[in-house]
LOROTOR-931886 format. One record per residue: z, x negated, y negated of N, C-alpha, C in turn. Coordinates in steps of 0.02 Angstrom, whole numbers, plus 50000, padded with zeros to 5 digits. Layout:
<rs>
ZXYZXYZXY
...
</rs>
This chain:
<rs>
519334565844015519454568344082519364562744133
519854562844172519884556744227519474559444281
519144554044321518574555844362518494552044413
518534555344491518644551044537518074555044581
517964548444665517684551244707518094554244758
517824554144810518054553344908517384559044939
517764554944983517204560845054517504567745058
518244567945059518444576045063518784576045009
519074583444958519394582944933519844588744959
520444588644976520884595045016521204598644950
521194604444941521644608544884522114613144940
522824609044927523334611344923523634606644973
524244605744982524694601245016525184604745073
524774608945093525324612345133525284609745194
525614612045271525414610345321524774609545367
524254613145324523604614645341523074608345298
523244607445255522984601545195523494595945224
523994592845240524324587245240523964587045316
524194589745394523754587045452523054584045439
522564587045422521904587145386521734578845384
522254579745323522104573045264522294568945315
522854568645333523054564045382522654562345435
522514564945498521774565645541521304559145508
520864564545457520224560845409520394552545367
520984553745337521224547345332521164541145365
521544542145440521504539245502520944537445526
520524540945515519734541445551519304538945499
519804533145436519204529245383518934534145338
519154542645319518874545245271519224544745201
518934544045165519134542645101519494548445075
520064553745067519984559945054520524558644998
520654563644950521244567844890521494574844909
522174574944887522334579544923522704582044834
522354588044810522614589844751523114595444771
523724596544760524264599644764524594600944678
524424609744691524804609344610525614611144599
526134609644666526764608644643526944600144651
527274600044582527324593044588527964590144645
528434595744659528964594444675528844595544766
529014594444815529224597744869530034601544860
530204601844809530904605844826530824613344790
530334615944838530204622744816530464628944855
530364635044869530314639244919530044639844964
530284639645033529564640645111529864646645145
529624646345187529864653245227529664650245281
528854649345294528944649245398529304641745412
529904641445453529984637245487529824635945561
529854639945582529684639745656529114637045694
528974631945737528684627745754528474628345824
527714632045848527834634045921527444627945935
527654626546010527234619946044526764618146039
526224622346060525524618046030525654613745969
525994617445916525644614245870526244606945858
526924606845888527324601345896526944595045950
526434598846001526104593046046525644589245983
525414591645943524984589245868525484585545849
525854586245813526274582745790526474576845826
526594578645880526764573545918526414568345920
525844569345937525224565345944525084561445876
525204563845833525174561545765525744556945753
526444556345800526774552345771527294554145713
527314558745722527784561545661528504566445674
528564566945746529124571345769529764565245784
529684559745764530044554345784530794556245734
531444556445741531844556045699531824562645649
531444567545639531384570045607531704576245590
532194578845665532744583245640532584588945676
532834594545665532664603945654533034604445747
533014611145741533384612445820533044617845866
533014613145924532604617245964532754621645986
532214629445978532604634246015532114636446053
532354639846128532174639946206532224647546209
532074652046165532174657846195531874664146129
531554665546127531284672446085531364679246122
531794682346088532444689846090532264694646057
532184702346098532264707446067532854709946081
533124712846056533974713646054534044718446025
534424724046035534454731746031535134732646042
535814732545984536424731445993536604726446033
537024728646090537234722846125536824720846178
536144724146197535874724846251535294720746218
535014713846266534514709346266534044716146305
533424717346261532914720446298532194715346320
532344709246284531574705246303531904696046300
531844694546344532074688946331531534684446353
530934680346298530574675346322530794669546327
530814668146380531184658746407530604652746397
530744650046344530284646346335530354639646378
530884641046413531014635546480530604634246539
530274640346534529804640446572529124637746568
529084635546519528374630646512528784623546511
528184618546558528184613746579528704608546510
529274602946524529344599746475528704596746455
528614593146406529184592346338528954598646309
528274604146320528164611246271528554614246288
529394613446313529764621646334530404623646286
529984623446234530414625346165530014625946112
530424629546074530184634545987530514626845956
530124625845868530714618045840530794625445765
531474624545733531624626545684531534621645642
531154621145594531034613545544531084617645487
531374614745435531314619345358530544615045335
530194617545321529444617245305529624609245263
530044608745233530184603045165530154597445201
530424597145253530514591545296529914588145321
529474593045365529044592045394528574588545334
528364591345281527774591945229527884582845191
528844582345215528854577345163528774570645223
528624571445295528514565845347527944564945331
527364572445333526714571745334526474567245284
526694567845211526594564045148526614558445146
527074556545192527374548545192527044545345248
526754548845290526394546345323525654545945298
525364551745271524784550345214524684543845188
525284544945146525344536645066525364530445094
525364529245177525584523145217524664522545245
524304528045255523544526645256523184525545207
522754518045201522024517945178521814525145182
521474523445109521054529945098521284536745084
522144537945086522284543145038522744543644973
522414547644942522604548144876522934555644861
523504556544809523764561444814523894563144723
523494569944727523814573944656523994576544641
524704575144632525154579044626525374585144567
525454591544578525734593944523525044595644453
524524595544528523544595844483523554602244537
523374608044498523084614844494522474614144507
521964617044547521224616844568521204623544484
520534621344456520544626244384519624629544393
519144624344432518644626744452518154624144492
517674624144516517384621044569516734620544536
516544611444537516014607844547515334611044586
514984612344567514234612644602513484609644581
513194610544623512574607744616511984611644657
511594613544655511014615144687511244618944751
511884622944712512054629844770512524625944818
512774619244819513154619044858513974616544836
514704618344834515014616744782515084606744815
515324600644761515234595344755515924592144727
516474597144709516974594444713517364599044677
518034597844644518464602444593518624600244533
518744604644492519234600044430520014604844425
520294599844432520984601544428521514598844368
522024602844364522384600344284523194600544304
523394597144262524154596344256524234595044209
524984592144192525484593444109524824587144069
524634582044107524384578244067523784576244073
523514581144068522504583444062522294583744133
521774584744116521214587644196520664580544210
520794582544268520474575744336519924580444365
519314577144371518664579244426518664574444484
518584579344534518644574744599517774577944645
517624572044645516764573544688517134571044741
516734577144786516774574844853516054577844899
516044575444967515454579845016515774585445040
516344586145042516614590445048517344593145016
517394598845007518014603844980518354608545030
518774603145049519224610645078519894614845067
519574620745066520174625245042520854626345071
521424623945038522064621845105522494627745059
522194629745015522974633544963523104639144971
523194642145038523514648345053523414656045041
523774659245059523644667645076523294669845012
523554665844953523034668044862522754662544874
522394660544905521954654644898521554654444815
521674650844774521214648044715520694647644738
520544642144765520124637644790519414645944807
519634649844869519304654944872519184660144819
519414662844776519344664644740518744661344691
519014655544651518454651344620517724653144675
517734651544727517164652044760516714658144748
517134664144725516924672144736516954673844814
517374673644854517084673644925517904679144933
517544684644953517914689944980518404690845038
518954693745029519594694845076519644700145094
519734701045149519794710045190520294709445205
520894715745194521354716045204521364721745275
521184719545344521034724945408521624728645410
522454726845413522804730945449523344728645387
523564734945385524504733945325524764737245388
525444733545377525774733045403526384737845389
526794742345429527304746245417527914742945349
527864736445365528524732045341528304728145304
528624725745262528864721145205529464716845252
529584710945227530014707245248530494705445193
531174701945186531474702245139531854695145177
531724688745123531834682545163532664680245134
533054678245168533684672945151534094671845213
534434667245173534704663745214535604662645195
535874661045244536774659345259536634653845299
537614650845241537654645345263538434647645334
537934645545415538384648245458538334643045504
538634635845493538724630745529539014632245621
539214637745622539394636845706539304643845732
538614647045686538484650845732537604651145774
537544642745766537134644145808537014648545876
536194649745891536164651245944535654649546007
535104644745982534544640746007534154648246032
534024652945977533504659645996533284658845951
532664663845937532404668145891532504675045921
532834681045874532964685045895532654689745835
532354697145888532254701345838532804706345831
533204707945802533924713145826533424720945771
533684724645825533574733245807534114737145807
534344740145768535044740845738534634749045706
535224752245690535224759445681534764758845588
534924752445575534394750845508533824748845522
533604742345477533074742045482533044735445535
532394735645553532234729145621532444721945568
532624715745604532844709545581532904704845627
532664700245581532444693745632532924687945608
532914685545666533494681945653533444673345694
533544667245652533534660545677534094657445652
534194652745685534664644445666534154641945638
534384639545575533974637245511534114628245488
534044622745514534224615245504534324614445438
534934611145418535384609245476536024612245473
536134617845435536644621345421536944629945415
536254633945440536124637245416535794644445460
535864650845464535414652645481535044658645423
534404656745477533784662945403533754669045456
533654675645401533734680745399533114684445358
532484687245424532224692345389532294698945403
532364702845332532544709845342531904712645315
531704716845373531234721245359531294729445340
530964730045285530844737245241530354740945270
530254746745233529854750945235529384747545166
528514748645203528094744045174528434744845071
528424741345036528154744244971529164747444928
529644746244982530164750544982530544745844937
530454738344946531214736044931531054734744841
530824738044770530804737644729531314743144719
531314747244756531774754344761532344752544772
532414750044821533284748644847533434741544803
533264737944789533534730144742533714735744682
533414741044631533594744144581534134747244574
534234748144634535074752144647535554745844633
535434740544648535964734044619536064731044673
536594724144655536714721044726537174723644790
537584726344745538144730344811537754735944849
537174739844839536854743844858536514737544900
536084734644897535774729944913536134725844994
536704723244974537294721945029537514725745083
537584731145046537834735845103537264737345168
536584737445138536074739245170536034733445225
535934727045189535954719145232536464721345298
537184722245271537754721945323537374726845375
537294731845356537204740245396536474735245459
536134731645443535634728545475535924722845522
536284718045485536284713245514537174713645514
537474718745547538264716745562538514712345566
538314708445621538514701345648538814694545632
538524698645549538444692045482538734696645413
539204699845433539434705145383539804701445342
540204697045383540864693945305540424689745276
539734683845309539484681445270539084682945207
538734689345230538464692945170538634695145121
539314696645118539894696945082540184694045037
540204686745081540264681045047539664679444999
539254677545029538344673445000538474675844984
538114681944988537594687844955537624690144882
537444685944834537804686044760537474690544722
536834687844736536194690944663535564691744694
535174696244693534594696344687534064691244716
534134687144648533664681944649533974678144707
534504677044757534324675444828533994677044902
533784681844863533074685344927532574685044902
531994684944955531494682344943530994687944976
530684691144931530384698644970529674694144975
529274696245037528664695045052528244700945088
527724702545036527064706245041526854704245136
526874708445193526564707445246526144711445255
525534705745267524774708645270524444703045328
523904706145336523444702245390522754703245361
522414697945359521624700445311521414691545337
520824689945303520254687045337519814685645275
519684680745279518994678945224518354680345245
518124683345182517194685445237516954677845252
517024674245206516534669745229517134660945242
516884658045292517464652345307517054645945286
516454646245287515834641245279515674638745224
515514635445176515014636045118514754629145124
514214630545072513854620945070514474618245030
514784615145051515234608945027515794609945022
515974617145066516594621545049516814623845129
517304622445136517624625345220518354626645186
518604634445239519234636345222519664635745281
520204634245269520614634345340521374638445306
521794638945367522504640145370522434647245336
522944648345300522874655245273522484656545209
522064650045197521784653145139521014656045192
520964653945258520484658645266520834662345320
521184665045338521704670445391522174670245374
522424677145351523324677845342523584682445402
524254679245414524334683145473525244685245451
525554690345499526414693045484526604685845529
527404689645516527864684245515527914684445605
527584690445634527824690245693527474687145743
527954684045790527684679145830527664671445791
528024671345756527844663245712527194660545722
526644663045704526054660945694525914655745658
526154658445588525764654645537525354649245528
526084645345520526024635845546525594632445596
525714635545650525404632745698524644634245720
524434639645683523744642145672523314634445614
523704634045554523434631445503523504624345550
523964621245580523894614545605523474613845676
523254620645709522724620945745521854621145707
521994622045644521274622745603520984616145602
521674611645581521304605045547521414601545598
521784602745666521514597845706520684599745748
520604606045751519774608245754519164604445702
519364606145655518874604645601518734596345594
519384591145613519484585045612518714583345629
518644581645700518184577845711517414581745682
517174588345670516574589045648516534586945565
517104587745533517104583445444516934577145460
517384572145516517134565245500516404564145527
516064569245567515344568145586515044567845514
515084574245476514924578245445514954573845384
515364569245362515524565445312515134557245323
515064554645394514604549545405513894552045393
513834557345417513044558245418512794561745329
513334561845305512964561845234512914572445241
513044576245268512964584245279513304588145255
513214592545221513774598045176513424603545192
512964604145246512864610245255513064616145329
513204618845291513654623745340513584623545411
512904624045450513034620545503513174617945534
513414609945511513794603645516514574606745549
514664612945521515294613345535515284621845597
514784622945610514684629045644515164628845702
515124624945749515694623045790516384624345786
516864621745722517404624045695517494631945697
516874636045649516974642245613516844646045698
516594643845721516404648845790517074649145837
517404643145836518154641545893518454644345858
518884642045782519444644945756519214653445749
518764656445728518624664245724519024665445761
518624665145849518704667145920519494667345926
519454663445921520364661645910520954666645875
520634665345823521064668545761521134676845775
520464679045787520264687445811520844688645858
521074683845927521344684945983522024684945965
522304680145915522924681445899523124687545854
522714690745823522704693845760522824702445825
522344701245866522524705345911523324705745950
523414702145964524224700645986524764701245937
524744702745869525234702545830525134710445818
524634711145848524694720645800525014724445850
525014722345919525334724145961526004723045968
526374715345976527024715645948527234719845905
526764719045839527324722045777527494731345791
526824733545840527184740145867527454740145918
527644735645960528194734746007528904734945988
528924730445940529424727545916529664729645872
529184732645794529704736345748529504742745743
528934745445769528854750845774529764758545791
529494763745736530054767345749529724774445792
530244777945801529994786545823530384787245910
530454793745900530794797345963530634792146015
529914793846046529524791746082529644782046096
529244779746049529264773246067530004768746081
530534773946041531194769446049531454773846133
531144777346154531244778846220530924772946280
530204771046268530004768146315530194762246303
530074759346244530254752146214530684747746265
531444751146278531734748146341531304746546406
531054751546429530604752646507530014746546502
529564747046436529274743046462529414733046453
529924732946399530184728446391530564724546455
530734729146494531024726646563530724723046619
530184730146606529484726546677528944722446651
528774719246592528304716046546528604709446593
529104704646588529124700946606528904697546687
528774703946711528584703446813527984705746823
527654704446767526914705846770526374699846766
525914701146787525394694746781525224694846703
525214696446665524924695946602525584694046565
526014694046588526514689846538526744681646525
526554677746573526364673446577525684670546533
525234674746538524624674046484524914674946414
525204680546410525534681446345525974676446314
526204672746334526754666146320526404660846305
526114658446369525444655146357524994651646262
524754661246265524334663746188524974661746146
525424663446142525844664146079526074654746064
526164653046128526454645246112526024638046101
525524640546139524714636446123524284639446104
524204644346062523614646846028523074648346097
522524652046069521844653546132521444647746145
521454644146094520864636946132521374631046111
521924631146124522164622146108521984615846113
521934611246078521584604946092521994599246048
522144594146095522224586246094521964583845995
522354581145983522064575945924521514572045940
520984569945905520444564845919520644558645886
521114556145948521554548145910520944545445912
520314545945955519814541245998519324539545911
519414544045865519014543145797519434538645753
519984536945765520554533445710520354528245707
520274521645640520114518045629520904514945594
521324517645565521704515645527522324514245558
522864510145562523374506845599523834514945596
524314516845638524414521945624525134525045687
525684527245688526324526745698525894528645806
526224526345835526124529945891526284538145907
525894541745965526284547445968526644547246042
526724553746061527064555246124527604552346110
528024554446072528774551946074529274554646103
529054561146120529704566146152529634566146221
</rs>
């Protein structure tokens, strides 16, 4: 068994593990970033990129050349009638836009910007299999791939691998699942070169609710939402059953669905849930992104939550890693901001998602009314605000970087 050190070791390579590494890197930490797909040419789903977390990026140097299309406007849309139109024009340039990035893109700048810093190391296509401890506090992982298993010590472990987090699990550290959600989502995509539209739109149609983007650089994605637990039922009926349902939702895109819409295995059904890790802390163990908060698709959260974690957590790890500390305290600061945080958005999505896909006599009566006057209110402005910079946003700590490193502010 091959056997290495570092100060951090990150499990998983996603957007929440690649910022991280990158940050700590920069700032002289020695870290590994074990990722058990070897490939980036896998499946993603969130693309959508709200400002805060593109001002990160920015700052980091990595939005340079890098593509995806900006869109200026998030839509509720009810046939032909716009009932909510957020103008993201209205926040100050350069934050007055949504970025559509296919996740592949982004993950594969972050990487390359990684492998160009001292001090990181990358394992690729290594599975976290169990966690290192010592005297109650965990001390590193061992992870495996096609050609044997690697131990990586570190002062710290952090958990980057998502909504099934391993990493948590191995720990024993419990997930509450607070609120299910009416809907299931049902992910794909068409290839519709000129029908952009620089929105995100939710369209409500006599079917089911559907969300709808321009997808880079060719393309737009399409989620169709079910009844929770439903779409094992309707895929069994076959694909033309299956199609017809798509069209009956998403008209707009009827000959394309027609066209695409071949088999099955080109949708991509996703479990929507919202739940929380009991515990975010451990001696030698911190969780971020969705392996410690999972959140729905609504409001494009995801991303920009997990790249608000690790720019929080940044500067108390590299304290935390000079001073020799793996104990949970060290990081109390982090677990107290991102909570606060996380609670406030988690609050705001339960409300959308019954704004927005909620059904019944009633709500599809007012739904228009208050969708009209929401925008000429003082709290909608706050609301835009929350959704596009998160509740506590904060600056990169370039002021900790030790390592030569691309400039930011490029846009």
């Amino acid at each position: 068994m091959r056997e290495i050190e570092a100060d951090v070791c990150v499990s998983g390579g996603g957007p929440a593990g690649l910022v991280l590494a990158l940050l700590l890197a920069r700032s002289g930490v020695d870290v590994v970033v074990a990722e058990r797909s070897a490939s980036l040419d896998r499946e993603y789903r969130g693309e959508i990129i709200q400002p805060g977390a593109l001002r990160t990026l920015d700052q980091l140097g990595v939005l340079d050349g890098l593509g995806g299309y900006p869109m200026r406007h998030f839509q509720l849309v009810q046939g032909e009638r716009t009932l909510l139109d957020i103008d993201y024009q209205t926040l100050p340039a350069p934050d007055d836009h949504l970025l559509s990035l296919p996740q592949r893109l982004l993950l594969e700048r972050l990487l390359g910007e990684c492998k160009a810093t001292p001090g990181f190391r990358l394992l690729s296509g290594c599975s976290t299999r169990a966690l290192l401890e010592e005297n109650g506090a965990v001390t590193g992982i061992r992870c495996g791939s096609g050609d044997g298993e690697t131990q990586v010590r570190a002062r710290w472990v952090v958990a980057a691998d998502g909504r099934y987090s391993k990493t948590r699990s191995l720990a024993g550290i419990g997930y509450d699942k607070f609120e299910k959600f009416e809907h299931d989502v049902v992910w794909f995509k068409l290839i519709a070169p000129e029908r952009r539209t620089s929105a995100v739109r939710i369209h409500r149609t006599a079917a089911d609710p559907v969300l709808v983007h321009d997808s880079y650089p060719d393309r737009v994605q399409i989620g169709w939402t079910l009844a929770k637990g439903s779409y094992k039922t309707v895929a069994a009926k076959g694909i033309e059953h299956v199609r017809e349902q798509l069209i009956a939702a998403v008209p707009q895109h009827a000959d394309l669905i027609r066209e695409q819409v071949t088999a099955l295995s080109e949708l991509s059904p996703l479990d929507v849930f919202s739940g929380r890790a009991q515990e975010w802390v451990r001696p030698g163990l911190v969780l971020i992104g969705d392996a410690a908060h999972t959140h729905s698709p609504i409001g494009a959260q995801g991303i920009n939550l997990a790249i608000a974690d690790a720019v929080a957590l940044h500067p108390e790890l590299v304290a935390a890693v000079a001073a020799k500390d793996n104990r949970p305290a060290a990081l109390a600061g982090f677990e107290a901001e991102r909570r606060a945080a996380v609670d406030t958005v988690f609050t705001l999505q339960s409300r959308q998602n019954k704004g927005m896909l909620s059904s019944g006599r009633i709500v599809d009566a007012v739904r228009p009314v208050i969708a009209k006057l929401l925008p000429h209110t003082p709290i909608f402005r706050k609301i835009l605000n929350l959704v596009a910079f998160g509740a506590r946003p904060r600056d990169v700590r370039a002021d900790l970087f030790r390592a030569p490193s691309n400039p930011g502010g490029t846009r």
